[in-house]
C-alpha distance (Angstrom), angle and dihedral (degrees) to the residues before:
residue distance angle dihedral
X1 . . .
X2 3.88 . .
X3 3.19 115.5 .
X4 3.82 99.7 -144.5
X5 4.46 81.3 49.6
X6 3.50 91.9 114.4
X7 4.25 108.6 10.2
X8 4.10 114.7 142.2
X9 3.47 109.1 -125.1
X10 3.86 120.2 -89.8
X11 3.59 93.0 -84.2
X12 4.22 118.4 -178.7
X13 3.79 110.2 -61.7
X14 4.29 84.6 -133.1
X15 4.03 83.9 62.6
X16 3.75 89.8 47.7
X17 3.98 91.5 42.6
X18 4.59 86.5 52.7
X19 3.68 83.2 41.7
X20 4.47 87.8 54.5
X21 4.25 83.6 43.3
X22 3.52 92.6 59.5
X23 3.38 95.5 46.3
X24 3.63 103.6 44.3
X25 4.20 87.1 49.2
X26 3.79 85.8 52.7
X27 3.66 88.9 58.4
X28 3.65 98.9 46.5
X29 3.87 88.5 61.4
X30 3.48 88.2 50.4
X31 4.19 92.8 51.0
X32 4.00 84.2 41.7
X33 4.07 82.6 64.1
X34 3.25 97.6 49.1
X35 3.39 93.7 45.4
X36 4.35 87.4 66.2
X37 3.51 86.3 52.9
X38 3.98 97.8 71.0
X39 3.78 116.1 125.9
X40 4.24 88.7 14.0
X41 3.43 94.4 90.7
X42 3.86 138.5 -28.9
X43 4.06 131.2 -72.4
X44 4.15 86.5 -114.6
X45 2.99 97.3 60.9
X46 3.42 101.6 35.6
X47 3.62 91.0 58.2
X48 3.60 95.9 49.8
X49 3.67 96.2 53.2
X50 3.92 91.1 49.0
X51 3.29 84.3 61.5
X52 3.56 110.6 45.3
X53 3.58 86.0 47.6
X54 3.96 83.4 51.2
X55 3.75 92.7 53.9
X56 4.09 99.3 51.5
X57 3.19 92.0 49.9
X58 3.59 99.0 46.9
X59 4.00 84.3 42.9
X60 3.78 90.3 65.8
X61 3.59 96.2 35.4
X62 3.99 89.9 58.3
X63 3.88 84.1 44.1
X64 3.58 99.2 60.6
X65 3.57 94.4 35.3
X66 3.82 106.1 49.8
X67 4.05 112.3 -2.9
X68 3.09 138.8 -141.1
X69 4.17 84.8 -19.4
X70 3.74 94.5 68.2
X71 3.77 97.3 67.1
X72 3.51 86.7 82.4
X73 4.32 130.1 137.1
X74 3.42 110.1 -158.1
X75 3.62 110.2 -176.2
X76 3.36 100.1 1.5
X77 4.29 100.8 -159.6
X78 3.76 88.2 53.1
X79 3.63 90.5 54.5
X80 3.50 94.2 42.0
X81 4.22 84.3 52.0
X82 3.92 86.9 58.1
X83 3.91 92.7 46.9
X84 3.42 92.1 48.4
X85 3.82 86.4 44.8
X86 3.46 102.5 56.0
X87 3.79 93.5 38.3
X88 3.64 97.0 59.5
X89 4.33 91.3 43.2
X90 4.05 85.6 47.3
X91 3.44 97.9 50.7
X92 3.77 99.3 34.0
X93 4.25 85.7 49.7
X94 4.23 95.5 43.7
X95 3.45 88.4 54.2
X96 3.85 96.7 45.2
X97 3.65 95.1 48.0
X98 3.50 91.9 59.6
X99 3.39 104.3 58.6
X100 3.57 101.0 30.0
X101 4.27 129.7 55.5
X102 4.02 101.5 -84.7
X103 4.27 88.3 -122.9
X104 4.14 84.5 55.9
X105 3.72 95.5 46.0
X106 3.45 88.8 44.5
X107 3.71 101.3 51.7
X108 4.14 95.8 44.4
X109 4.29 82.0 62.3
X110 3.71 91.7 57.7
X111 3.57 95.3 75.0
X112 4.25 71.4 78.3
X113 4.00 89.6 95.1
X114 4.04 95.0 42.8
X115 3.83 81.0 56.5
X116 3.70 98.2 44.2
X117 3.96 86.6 42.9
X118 4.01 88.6 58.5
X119 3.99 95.0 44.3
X120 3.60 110.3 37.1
X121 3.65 95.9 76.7
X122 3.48 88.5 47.9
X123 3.81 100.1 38.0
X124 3.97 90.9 36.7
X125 3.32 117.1 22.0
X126 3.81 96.1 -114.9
X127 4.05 135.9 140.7
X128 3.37 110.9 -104.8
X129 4.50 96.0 -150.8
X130 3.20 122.5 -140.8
X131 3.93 84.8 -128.5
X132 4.08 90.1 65.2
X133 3.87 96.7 42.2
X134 3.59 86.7 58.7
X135 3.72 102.6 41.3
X136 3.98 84.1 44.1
X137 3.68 91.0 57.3
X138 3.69 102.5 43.5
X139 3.65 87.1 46.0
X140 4.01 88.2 52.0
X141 3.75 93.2 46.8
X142 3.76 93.2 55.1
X143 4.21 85.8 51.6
X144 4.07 82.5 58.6
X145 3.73 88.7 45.0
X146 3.66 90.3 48.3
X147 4.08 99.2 35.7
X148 3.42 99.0 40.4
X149 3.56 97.4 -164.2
X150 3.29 137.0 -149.2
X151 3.96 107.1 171.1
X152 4.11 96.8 -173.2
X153 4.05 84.6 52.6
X154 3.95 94.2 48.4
X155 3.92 99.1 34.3
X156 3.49 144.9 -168.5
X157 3.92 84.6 -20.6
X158 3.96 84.6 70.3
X159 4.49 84.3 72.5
X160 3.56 91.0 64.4
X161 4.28 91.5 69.5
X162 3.68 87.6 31.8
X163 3.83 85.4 57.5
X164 3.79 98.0 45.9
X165 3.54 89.2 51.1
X166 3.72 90.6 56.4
X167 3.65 92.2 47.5
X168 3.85 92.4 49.1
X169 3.51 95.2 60.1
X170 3.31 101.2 50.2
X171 3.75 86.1 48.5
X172 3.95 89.6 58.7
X173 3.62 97.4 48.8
X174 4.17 88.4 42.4
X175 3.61 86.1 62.5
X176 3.55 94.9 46.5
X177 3.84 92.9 51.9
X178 4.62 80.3 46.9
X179 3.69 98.4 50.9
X180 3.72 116.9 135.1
X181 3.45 89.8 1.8
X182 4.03 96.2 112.5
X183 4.03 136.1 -4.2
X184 3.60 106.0 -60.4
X185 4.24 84.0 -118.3
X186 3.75 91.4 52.0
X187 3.70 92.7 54.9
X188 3.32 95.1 53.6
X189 3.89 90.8 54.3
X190 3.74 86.7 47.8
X191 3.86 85.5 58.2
X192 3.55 95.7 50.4
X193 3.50 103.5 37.6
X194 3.74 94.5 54.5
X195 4.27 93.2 40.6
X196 3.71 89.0 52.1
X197 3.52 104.8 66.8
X198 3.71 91.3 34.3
X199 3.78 81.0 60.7
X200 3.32 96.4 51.5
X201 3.60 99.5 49.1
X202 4.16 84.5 49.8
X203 4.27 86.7 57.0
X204 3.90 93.6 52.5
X205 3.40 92.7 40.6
X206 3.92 94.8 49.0
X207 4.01 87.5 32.2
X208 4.02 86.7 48.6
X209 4.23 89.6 52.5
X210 4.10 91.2 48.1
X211 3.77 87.9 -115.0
X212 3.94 86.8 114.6
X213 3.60 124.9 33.9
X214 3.81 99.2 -154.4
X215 4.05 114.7 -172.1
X216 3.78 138.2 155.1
X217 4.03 107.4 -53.0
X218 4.12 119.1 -130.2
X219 3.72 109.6 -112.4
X220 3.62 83.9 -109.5
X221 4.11 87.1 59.9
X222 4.16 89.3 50.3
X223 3.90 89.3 45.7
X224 3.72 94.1 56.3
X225 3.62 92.9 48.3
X226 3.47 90.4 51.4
X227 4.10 86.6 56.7
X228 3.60 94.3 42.5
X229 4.13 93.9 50.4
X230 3.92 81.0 47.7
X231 3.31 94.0 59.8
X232 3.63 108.9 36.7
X233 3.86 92.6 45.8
X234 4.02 87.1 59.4
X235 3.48 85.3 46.1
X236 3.79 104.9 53.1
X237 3.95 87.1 42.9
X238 3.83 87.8 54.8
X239 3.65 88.0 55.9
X240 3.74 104.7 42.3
X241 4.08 81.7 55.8
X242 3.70 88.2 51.8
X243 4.17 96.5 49.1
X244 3.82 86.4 42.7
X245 3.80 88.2 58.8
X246 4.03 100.4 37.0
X247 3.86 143.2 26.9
X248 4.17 110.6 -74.3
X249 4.06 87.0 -129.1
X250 3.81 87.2 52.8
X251 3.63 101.5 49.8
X252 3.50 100.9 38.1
X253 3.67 96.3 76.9
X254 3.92 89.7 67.3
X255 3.93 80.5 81.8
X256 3.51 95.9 84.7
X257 4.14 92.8 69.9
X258 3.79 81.6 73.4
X259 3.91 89.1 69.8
X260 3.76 81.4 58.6
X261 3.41 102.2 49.0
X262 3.44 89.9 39.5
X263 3.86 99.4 54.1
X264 4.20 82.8 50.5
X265 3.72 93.7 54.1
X266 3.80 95.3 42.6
X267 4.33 91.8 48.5
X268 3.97 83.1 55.7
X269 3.21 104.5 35.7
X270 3.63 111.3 40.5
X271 3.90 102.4 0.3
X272 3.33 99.5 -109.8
X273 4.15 91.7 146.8
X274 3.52 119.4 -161.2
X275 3.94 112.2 -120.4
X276 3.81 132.1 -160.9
X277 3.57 102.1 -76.3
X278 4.22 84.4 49.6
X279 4.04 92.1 52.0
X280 3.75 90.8 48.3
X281 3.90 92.5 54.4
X282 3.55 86.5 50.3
X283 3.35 91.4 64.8
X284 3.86 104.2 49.4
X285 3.49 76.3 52.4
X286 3.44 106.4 62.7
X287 4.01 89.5 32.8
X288 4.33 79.8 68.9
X289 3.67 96.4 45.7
X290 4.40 87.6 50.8
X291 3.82 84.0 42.5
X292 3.81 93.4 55.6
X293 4.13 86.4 41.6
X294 3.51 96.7 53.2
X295 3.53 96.9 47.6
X296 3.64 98.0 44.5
X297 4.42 87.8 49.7
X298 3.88 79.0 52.8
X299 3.71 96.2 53.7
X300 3.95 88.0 40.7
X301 3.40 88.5 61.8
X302 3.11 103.3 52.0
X303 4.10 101.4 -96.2
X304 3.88 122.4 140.5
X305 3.98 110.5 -76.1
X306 3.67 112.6 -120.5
């Protein structure tokens, strides 16, 4: 199958970097859920039913949509890569958001785009701008400024953000490499049905060394998991439309409005309030993501890339 069979056209990078906002926002929700479901029952198995729920639903989306044709697996190492991908970052981030503040979590991942920055030329062949290493490291600055960090005070529970991180960029630049290769709805189910029983095989295994005590969720358990694999399957399709429209090292900044989001969501949900120190981060942080704007409406127009 051609891989350009079903590519969008090359629409403006600024509609593919609104497209990445929405997405990354839906996921925030989705880690805001999980975050209420600390000490109910463990990151494992949380993950795994996400998604499994994920995957049916996707199944019958795919179903109605395109038939028998959709259940298609182009490529099938590359979409192992992304299952892989995604597994490791979901698991990794579950676990960290339960035993850390969500906003903390949250900003130890976004050293995802400084990774993606350093391996997409290498992994992809693309040009790394001067533009997005800047806006990348101002963002990343205002996540210290925010974070504060202190890794021998947190721990080893710091490596589980650290490990998303890793596992979301190689997810972005996987679905780079998978563009156009299937229905953007099909390879979503291709990502979930290949993470899920990867997931489940990492609960019984973790369950099976008493590092997990898995039991019988409450309804209210399956009901949350149901919300979260709402939200984060919106929110990896919004951002496989946005890397299938722009450069992986240009959209992957658009990460950092999750530290936003997320500081919002944990203030009014479990009180952790932003102080000072958090506000000014903010800022650098939003001065990257206008950075990255302006310079992509400059090269949209025509200007000299930078």
């Amino acid at each position: 199958m051609a891989s350009t069979t079903f590519a969008p056209a090359r629409a403006s990078a600024r509609t593919a970097l609104l497209i990445a906002l929405c997405g990354f926002v839906s996921l925030s929700c989705g880690d805001a859920v999980v975050k209420s479901m600390a000490g109910e029952w463990p990151a494992p198995a949380v993950s795994a039913l996400r998604y499994t729920f994920g995957t049916i639903g996707l199944a019958l989306l795919v179903a109605l949509r395109h038939g028998r044709g959709g259940f298609v697996l182009p490529r099938p190492a590359l979409q192992f890569g992304r299952g892989v991908a995604v597994s490791v970052a979901t698991l990794c981030f579950f676990g960290g958001v339960m035993v850390m503040p969500l906003a903390d979590a949250t900003a130890i991942q976004f050293t995802s785009p400084i990774m993606t920055a350093l391996l997409a030329p290498l992994v992809l062949g693309e040009r790394t701008t001067r533009a997005t290493w800047l806006a990348t490291l101002l963002a990343f600055a205002g996540v210290l400024v925010v974070l504060r960090p202190n890794l021998y005070a947190l721990g080893a529970v710091a490596l589980f953000p650290i490990g998303a991180a890793f596992g979301m960029s190689w997810l972005m630049m996987f679905n780079r490499k998978a563009a156009g290769d299937a229905p953007m709805l099909v390879m979503q189910l291709l990502l979930a049905a290949i993470a899920a029983p990867l997931l489940i095989a990492a609960a019984f295994v973790l369950s099976r060394l008493g590092l997990a005590a898995i039991g019988l969720p409450s309804p209210a358990v399956v009901g949350k998991c149901l919300a979260v694999a709402c939200f984060a399957t919106l929110g990896h399709a919004l951002i496989f439309a946005a890397v299938e429209r722009a450069d992986a090292s240009v959209v992957a900044p658009m990460t950092y409005v999750q530290l936003l989001v997320a500081a919002g969501l944990g203030w009014i949900a479990f009180g952790d309030a932003p102080d000072a120190a958090a506000f000014g981060g903010a800022a650098l942080i939003i001065a990257g993501g206008l950075l990255l704007w302006r310079a992509q409406r400059v090269k949209d127009l025509g200007g000299a890339p930078s």
